[in-house]
C-alpha positions as CSV (number, residue, x, y, z in Angstrom):
1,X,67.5,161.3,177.7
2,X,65.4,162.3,180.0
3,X,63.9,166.7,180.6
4,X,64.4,168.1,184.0
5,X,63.9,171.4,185.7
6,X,67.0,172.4,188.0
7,X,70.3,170.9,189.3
8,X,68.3,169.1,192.3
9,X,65.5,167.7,189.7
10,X,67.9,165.9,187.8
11,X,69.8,164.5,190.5
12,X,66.5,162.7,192.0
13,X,65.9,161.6,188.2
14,X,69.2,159.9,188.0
15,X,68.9,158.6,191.9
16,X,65.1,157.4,191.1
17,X,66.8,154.3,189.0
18,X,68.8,153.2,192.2
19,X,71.4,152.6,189.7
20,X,72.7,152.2,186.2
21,X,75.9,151.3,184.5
22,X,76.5,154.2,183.2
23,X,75.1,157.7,182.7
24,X,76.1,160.4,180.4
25,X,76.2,163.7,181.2
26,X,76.2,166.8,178.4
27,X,77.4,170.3,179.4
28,X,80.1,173.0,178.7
29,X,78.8,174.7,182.5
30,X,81.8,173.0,184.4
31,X,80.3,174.0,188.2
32,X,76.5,172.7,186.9
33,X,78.7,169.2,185.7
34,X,80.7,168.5,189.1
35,X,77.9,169.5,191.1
36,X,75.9,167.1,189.2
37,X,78.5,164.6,189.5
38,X,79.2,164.9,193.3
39,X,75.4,164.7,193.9
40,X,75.1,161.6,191.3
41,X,78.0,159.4,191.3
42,X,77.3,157.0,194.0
43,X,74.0,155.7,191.6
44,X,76.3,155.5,188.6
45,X,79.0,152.9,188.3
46,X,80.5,155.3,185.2
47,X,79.9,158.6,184.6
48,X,80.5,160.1,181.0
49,X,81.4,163.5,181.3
50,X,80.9,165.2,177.6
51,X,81.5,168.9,176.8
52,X,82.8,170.9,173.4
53,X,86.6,169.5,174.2
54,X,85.4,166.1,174.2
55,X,82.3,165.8,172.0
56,X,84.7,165.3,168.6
57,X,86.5,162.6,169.9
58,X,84.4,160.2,172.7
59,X,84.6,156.6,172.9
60,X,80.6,156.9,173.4
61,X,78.4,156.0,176.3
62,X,78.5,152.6,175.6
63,X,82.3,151.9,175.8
64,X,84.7,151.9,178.7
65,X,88.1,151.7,178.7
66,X,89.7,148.5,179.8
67,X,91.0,150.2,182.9
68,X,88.1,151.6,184.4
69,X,87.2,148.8,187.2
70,X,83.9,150.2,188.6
71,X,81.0,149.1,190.9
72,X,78.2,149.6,188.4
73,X,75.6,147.1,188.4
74,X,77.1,143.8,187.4
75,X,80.5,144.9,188.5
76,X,81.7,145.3,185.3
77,X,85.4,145.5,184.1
78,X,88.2,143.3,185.6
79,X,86.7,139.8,185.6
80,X,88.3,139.8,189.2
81,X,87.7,136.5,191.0
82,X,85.5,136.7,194.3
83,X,88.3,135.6,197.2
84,X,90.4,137.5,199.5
85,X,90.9,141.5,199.5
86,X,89.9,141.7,195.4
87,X,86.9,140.3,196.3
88,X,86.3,142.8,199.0
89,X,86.8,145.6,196.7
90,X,84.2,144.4,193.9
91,X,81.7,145.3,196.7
92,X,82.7,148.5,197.5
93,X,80.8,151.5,195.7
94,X,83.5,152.8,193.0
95,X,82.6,155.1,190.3
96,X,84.7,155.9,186.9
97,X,84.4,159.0,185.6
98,X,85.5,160.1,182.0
99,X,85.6,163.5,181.0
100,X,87.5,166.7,179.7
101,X,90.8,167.5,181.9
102,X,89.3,171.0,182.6
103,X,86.3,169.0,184.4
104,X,88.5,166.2,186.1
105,X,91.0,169.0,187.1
106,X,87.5,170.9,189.2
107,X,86.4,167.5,190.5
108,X,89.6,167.0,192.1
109,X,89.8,170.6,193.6
């Protein structure tokens, strides 16, 4: 958990790292969340998107779905072998983002 003072103060928080697995991110403020996420997401290889639709029923920080194949540290998810175009894609910056379908729905507007 870490204390910040504005939008642009936690995004150089969560760049500082150059990185992480995964990073959770608690809000009902849908414009303060994708902002953050747009800003963010390239550090991140999942981004855990938790507001009061989703608080009741998250799979936690700690656990991804089978099907998000991301390009978090590691690579983690898919077990894909390192030859041809897969192998390509593992190095390519992906991110997975979970969240509430009101806050998906903005990120993809």
């Amino acid at each position: 958990m870490l204390a910040y003072r504005d939008t642009a103060h936690a995004a150089d928080l969560l760049a500082r790292g150059r990185g992480s697995l995964a990073a959770s991110l608690v809000s009902d403020d849908v414009p303060w969340t994708t902002s953050l996420v747009t800003e963010t997401a390239a550090w991140h290889g999942r981004l855990h998107l938790l507001d009061s639709v989703t608080m009741g029923r998250t799979t936690g920080h700690g656990s991804p779905l089978p099907a998000l194949r991301h390009g978090g540290p590691g690579r983690a998810g898919g077990g894909s072998e390192m030859a041809g175009l897969r192998g390509v894609l593992d190095l390519m910056q992906r991110t997975a983002v979970q969240g509430s379908p009101r806050v998906l729905d903005a990120l993809g507007t």
